[in-house]
N, C-alpha and C positions, 0 to 999 in steps of 0.2 A: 404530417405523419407524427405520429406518439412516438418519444425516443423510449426503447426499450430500456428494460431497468439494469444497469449496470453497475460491478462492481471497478473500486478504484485498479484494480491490475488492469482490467479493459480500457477504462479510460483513459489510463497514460499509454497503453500501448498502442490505443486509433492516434494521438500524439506524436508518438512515436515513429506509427506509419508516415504515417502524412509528412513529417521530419524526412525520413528515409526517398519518399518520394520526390520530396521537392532536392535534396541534395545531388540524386542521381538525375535531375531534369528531368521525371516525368509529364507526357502530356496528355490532357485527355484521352482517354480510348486508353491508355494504356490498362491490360491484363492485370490482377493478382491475385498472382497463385499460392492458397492456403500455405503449402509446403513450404515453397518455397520462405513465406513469412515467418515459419515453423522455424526455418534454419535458420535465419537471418540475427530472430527475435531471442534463439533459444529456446521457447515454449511449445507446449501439445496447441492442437489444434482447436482445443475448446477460448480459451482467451484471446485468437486469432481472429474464432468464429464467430464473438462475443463484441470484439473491437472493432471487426467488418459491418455489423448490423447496425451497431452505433454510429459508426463513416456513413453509411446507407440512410440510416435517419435524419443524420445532418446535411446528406444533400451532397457528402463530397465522393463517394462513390457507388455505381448504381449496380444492382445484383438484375444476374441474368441466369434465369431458369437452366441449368444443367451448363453453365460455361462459368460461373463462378461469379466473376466481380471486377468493374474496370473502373476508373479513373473517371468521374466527372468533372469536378473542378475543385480546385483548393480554396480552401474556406474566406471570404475575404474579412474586412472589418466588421462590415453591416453582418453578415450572413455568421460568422464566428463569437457568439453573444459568450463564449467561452474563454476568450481569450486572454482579455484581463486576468480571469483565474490562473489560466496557463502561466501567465506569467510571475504571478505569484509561487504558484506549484517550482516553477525552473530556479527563483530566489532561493526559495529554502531549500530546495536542494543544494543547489550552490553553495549555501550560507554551512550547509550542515558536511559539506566537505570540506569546504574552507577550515573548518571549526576541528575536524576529526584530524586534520592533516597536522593542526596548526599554524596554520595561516591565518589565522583571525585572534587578534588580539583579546585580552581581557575585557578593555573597554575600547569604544569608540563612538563616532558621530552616523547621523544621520547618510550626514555627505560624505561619511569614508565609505560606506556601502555602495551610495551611489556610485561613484569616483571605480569604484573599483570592479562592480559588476556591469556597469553602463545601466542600469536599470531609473525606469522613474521613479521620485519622491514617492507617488499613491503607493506604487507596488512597495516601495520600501515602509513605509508606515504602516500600509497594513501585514505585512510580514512578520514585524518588531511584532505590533501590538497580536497577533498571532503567537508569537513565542514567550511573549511576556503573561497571556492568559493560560500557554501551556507550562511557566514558570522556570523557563528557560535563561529571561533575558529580564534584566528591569532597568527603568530609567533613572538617568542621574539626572543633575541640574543642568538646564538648556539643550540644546539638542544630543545629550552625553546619553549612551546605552552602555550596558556593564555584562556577562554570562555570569549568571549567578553558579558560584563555587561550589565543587563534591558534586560532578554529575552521576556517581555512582549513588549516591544519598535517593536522589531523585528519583532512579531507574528502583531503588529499595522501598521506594516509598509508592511508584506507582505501581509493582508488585504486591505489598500490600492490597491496597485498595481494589488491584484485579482479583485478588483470591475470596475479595469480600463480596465482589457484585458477579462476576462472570459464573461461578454456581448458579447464582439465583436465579438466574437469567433463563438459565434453563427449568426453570422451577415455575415460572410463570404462567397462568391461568392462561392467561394468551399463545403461548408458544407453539408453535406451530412447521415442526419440520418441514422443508421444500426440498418432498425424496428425489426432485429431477435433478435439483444444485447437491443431494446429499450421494450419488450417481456418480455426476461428473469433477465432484471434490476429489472421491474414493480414489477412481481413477487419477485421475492429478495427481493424488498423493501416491499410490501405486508406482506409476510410472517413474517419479523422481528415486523413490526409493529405490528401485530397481535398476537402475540408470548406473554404468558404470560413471564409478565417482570422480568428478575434474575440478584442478582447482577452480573456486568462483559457485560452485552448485551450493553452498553453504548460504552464499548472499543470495541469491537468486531465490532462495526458499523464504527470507523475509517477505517477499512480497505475499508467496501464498500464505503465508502464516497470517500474515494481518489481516487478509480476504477473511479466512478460515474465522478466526474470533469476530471480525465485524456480519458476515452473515448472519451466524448465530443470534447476536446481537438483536440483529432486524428479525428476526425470528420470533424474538422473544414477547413481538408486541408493545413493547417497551420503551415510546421515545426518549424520555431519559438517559435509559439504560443504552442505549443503540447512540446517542451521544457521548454518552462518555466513554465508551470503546474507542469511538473514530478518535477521540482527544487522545486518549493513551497512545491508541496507535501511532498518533503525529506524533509523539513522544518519542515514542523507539524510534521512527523514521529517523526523526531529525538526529537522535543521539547514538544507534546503533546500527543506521539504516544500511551504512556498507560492509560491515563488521562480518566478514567469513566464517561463522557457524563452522567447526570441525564437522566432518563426516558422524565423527559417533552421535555426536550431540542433535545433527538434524534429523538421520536417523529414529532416533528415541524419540524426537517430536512427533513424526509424523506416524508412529505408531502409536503415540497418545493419541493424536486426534483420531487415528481408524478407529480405535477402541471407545472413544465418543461416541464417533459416528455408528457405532455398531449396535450401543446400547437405545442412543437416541431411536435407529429404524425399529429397535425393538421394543419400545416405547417403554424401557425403564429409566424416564427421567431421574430418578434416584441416584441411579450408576450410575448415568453420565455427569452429575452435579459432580460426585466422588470420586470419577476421573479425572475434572478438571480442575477441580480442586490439587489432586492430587499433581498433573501436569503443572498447573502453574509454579507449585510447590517445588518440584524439582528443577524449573528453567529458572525461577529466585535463585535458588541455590547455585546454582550450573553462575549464573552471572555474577555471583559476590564472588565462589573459585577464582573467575576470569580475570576480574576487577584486583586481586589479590596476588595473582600470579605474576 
């Protein structure tokens, strides 16, 4: 079966499931219920629906006409050609609250990573060299790694650079709306906003924010351009990725992006460049305040 095309929020949330299931001992046959994954997860039911299809493609759970979705098996070695990644993905995360906490030193080795995450050398090497091409981290002499200083500099510089290509993007000969994702964004964004506010909904909204700019992205026709979004994004993951968004501030996001999305269905690429432009422009701004305060 073709894995359907998925964005990164779905694929750490099939992850995520599959985590939740094996922790609670489920066994084949077991039931799951949309809703219920809805509450569990925190999320509407579109990225549920999204991350169910993706489980069903890979074989680890099987959809049943008008009764949902149960439990085939859990992914093994052979059968999980993902999983190396996965484990990569769980590093940097790891690494990037270690880092946010303070828990991770200026510099270090190879083997303090290991030592301290249990993780293997592969996964540690290519994580490093992951953070070092997003300019995060760079090597010393022998197995020494260092976090390169003023991550605020960094987050200003790759603001910059998003203000310069993310218009364009939508400028592109190739671009090409997909009004079914530009539907179920609205919504998504809709519902959060409207969502009595709790703390945690701030972070919670990085993940669709990155969605949001990376579709686009792919929209654009552009492999290039649709590369070097996914690289910013891993950017802010690693460097903002837990960082709680005030209510007012994710608010005003996500009515910049309807107001994209408004122009885009209306096909004045024009306005949407000049919104995001403009959007970007204000969340620069919004993170040197932060960084200040």
């Amino acid at each position: 079966m073709a894995r359907p095309k998925t964005s990164r929020l779905q694929t750490e949330l099939a992850r995520r499931i599959l985590r939740h299931l094996q922790e609670q001992g489920a066994a084949p046959g077991h039931h799951l219920v949309e809703l219920e994954l809805c509450r569990i997860f925190d999320v509407s039911r579109t990225p549920v629906r999204g991350a169910l299809k993706l489980l069903a493609a890979q074989g680890a759970v099987t959809a049943r006409p008008a009764r949902g979705h149960v439990l085939a098996k859990f992914p093994t070695a052979e059968d999980d050609t993902s999983g190396e990644e996965a484990d990569h993905t769980r590093l940097f995360t790891a690494l990037a609250d270690a880092r946010a906490k303070g828990a991770m030193p200026d510099q270090f080795t190879q083997q303090d990573v290991m030592r301290r995450f249990l993780v293997r050398l592969s996964s540690v090497l290519a994580v490093l060299r992951q953070l070092a091409e997003l300019g995060v981290v760079e090597r010393r002499p022998g197995n020494g790694w260092a976090f390169v200083p003023d991550p605020a500099r960094i987050i200003g510089e790759s603001y910059a650079f998003r203000r310069a290509l993310e218009p364009q993007m939508l400028l592109q000969p190739g671009f090409k709306l997909d009004r079914a994702w530009a539907e179920k964004a609205r919504a998504e964004h809709q519902a959060l906003r409207k969502k009595p506010w709790r703390a945690g909904d701030g972070a919670r909204f990085h993940a669709a924010n990155a969605d949001f700019h990376e579709q686009l992205a792919r929209m654009s026709g552009n492999r290039a351009m649709l590369k070097a979004v996914e690289r910013h994004n891993q950017l802010r993951q690693f460097l903002m990725g837990r960082w709680d968004y005030p209510m007012e501030q994710t608010h005003s996001a996500i009515d910049d992006h309807l107001e994209i999305l408004a122009a885009l269905e209306a096909g004045y690429a024009d306005k949407a460049a000049a919104l995001m432009l403009h959007h970007l422009t204000q969340s620069a701004s919004q993170s040197q305040k932060d960084e200040a305060a």
